[in-house]
C-alpha positions in Angstrom: -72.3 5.6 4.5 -69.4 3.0 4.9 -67.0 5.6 4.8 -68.6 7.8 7.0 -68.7 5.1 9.6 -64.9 3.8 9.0 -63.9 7.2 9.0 -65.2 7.7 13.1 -63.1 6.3 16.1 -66.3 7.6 17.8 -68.5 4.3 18.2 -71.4 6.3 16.6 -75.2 6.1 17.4 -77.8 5.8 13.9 -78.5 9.3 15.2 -75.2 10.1 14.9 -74.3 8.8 11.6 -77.5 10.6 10.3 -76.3 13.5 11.2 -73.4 13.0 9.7 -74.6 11.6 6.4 -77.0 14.5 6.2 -74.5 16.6 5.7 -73.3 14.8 2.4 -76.4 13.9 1.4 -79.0 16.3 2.8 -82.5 14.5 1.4 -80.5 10.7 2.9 -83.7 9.5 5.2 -83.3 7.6 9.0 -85.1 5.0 7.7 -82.4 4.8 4.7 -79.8 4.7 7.3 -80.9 2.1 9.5 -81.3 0.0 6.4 -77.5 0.2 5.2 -76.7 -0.3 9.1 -78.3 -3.8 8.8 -76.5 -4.7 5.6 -73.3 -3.4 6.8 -73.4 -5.5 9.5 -75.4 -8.6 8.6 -72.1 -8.4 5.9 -69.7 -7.8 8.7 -68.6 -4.3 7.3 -68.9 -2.8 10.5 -69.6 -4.0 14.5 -72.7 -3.4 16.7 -72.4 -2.6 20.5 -75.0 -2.5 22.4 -74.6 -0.5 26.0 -76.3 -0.6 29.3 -79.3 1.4 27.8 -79.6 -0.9 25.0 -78.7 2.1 22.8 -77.2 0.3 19.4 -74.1 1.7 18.3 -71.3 1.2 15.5 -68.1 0.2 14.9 -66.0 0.7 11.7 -62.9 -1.0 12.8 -63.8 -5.0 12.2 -59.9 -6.1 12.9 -59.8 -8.2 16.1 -60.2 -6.5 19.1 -62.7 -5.9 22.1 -64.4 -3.5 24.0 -65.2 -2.3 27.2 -68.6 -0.7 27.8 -68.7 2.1 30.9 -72.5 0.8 32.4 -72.5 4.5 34.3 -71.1 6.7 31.9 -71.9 5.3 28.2 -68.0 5.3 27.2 -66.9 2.7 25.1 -63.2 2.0 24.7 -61.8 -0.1 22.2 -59.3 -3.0 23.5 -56.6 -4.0 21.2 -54.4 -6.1 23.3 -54.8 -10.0 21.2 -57.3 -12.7 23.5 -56.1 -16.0 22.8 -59.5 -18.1 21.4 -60.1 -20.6 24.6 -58.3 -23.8 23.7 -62.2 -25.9 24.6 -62.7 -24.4 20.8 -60.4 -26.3 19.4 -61.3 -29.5 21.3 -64.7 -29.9 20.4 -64.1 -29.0 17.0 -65.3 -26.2 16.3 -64.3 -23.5 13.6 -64.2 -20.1 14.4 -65.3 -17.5 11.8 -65.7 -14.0 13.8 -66.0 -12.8 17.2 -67.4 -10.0 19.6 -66.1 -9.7 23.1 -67.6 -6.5 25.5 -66.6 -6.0 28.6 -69.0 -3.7 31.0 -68.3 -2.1 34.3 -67.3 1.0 35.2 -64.6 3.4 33.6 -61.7 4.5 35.6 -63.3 8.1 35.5 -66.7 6.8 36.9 -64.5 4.6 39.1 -62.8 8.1 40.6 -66.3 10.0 40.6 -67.6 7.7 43.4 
C-alpha cells in the first residue's frame, strides 16, 4: 500500500487508495486500508491533509515542503519553495523533529471564477 501511495502526486482520499489497491489486491478490505493509513503515518511514511470538508487525505512525498489547500474548490498544491524554521524555535530551546505547514484560501482558478 506504501507504494501505491508514493507512487501518486494526486494527494489521494482512503477511497481513493482503495480503489487503487483493489486493483492489486482485489479481496484488500477498507477497513484493512485505513489500518495501514494509520501506521503509515503514525510512522511518518506518508502525510495527512485535512481540507475544508474535513475530508482526510494522503501524501507520499514526506521531504520538506508545504501545502496550500483551495477551501472552494478541494485542490491541494504542494509548495516546495524551503520556509526557514522561525528563529523563537531556537531561542526557547526547542528541537525540531518534523513539520506540517497548510495554507488555505482560494486557488487562483476559484480566485478568477468569482
Amino acid at each position: 500500500m506504501k507504494d501505491v501511495i508514493k507512487n501518486r502526486c494526486d494527494h489521494p482520499t482512503a477511497d481513493m487508495i482503495y480503489e487503487s489497491c483493489r486493483l492489486l489486491e482485489p479481496n484488500i478490505s477498507l477497513g484493512t486500508v485505513y489500518r495501514n493509513l494509520k501506521l503509515l503515518a503514525d510512522e511518518g511514511d506518508i502525510i495527512t491533509l485535512e481540507t475544508s470538508d474535513k475530508k482526510i487525505h494522503y501524501d507520499g512525498d514526506i521531504s520538506r515542503h508545504s501545502h496550500f489547500i483551495c477551501e472552494k474548490c478541494g485542490k491541494i498544491i504542494d509548495l516546495f519553495k524551503p520556509s526557514k524554521l522561525p528563529d523563537e524555535l531556537t531561542e526557547l530551546g526547542l528541537t525540531v523533529k518534523g513539520e506540517k505547514c497548510i495554507y488555505y484560501g482560494d486557488c487562483t482558478d476559484c480566485t478568477i471564477k468569482n
